[in-house]
C-alpha positions in Angstrom: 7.4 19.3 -2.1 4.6 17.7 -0.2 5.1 17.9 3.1 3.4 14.3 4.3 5.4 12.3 1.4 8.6 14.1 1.5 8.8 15.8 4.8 10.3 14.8 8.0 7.6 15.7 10.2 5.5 13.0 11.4 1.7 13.7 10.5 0.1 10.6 11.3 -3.6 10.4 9.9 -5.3 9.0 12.7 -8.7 9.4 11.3 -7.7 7.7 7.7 -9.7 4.7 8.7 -12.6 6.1 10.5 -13.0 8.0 7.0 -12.1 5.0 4.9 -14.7 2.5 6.7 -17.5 5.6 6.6 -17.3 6.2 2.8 -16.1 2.6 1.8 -18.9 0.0 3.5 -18.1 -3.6 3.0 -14.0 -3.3 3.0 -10.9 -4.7 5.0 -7.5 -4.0 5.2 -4.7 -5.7 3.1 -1.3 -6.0 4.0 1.0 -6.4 1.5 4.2 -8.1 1.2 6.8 -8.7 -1.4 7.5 -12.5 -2.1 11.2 -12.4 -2.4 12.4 -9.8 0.4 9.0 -10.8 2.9 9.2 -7.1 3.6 5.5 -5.5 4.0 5.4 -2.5 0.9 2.0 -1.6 1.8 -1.3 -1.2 3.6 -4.6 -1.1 1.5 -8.0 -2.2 1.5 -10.2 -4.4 -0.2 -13.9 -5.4 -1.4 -15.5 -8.4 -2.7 -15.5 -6.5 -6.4 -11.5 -6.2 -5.4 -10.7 -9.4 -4.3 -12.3 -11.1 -7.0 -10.8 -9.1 -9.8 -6.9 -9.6 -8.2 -7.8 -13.6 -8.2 -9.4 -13.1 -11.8 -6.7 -11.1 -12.9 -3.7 -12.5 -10.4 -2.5 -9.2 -10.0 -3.0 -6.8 -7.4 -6.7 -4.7 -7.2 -7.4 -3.4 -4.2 -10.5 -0.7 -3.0 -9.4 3.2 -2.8 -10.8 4.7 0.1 -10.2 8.2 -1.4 -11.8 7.6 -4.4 -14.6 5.0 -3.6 -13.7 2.6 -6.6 -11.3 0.2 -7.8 -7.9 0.4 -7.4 -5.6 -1.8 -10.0 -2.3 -1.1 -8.6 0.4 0.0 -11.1 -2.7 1.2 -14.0 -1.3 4.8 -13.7 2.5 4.4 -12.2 3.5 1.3 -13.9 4.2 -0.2 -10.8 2.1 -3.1 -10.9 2.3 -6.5 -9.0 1.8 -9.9 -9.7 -0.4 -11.9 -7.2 1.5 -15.0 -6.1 -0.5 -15.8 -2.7 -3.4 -14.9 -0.6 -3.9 -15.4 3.0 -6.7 -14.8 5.6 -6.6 -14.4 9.3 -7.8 -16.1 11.5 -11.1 -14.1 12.3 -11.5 -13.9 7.9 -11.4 -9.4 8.7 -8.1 -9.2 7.3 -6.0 -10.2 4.5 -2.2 -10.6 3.2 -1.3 -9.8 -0.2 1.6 -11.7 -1.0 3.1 -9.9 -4.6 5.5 -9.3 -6.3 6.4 -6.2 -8.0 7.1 -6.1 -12.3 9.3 -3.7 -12.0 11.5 -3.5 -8.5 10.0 -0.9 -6.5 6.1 0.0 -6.2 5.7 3.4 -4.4 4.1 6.5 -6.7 6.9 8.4 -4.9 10.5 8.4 -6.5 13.8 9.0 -5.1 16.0 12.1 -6.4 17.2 9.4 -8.9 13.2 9.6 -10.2 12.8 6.2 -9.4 9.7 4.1 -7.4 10.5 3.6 -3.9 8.8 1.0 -1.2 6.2 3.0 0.5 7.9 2.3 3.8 11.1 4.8 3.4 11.2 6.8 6.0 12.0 5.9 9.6 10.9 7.4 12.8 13.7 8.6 15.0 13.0 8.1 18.9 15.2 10.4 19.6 13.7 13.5 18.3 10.2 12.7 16.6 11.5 13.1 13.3 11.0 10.9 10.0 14.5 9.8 8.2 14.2 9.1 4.6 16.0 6.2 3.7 15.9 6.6 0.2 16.2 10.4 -0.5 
């Protein structure tokens, strides 16, 4: 089991971003949100080489910090999304994905029924620091 995915031990990677903006020049973050529910399924960043291949494409493409090249969500999983909208902030350093998933759910983790979750399923308890999966 990996512990950050599955485990119910908050781990927060505070230094994701100082990493991310080090190794990745030239991105910003995307939030994404599903069209239908308006619930937010993930946080991401993008380049100019990733923005303009989700507007060529209309589908979601996005920059992977980790692996310093494009990201075409779903290429691997299956869980790809179709680009319905894009929105800018007001000081242009931020974006909003509006999608919407092919197939239902878009995380590369699965549930014990081995399907695709949303990337936001586990909830912090104030009560006693721990994470609660809401889709075991």
């Amino acid at each position: 089991m990996n512990r950050i995915e599955e485990g119910d031990v908050l781990q927060l990677d505070f230094s994701k971003l100082e990493k991310a903006v080090a190794g990745s020049p030239g991105i910003i973050p995307v939030a994404v949100q599903h069209a239908d529910t308006h619930e937010v399924i993930l946080v991401a960043y993008v380049n100019k080489e990733a923005l303009n291949k989700a507007l060529e494409t209309r589908t979601a493409v996005f920059w992977s910090t980790s692996r310093n090249t494009l990201w075409e969500k779903g290429k691997t999983s299956g869980e790809m999304f179709d680009l319905i909208e894009v929105r800018v902030n007001c000081e242009q350093n931020s974006l909003v994905y509006i999608v919407r998933p092919r197939r239902g759910a878009i995380c590369h983790t699965k549930n014990r029924e081995g399907e695709p979750r949303n990337c936001y399923y586990r909830r912090l308890d104030f009560e006693t620091g721990r994470l609660e999966n809401l889709d075991p």
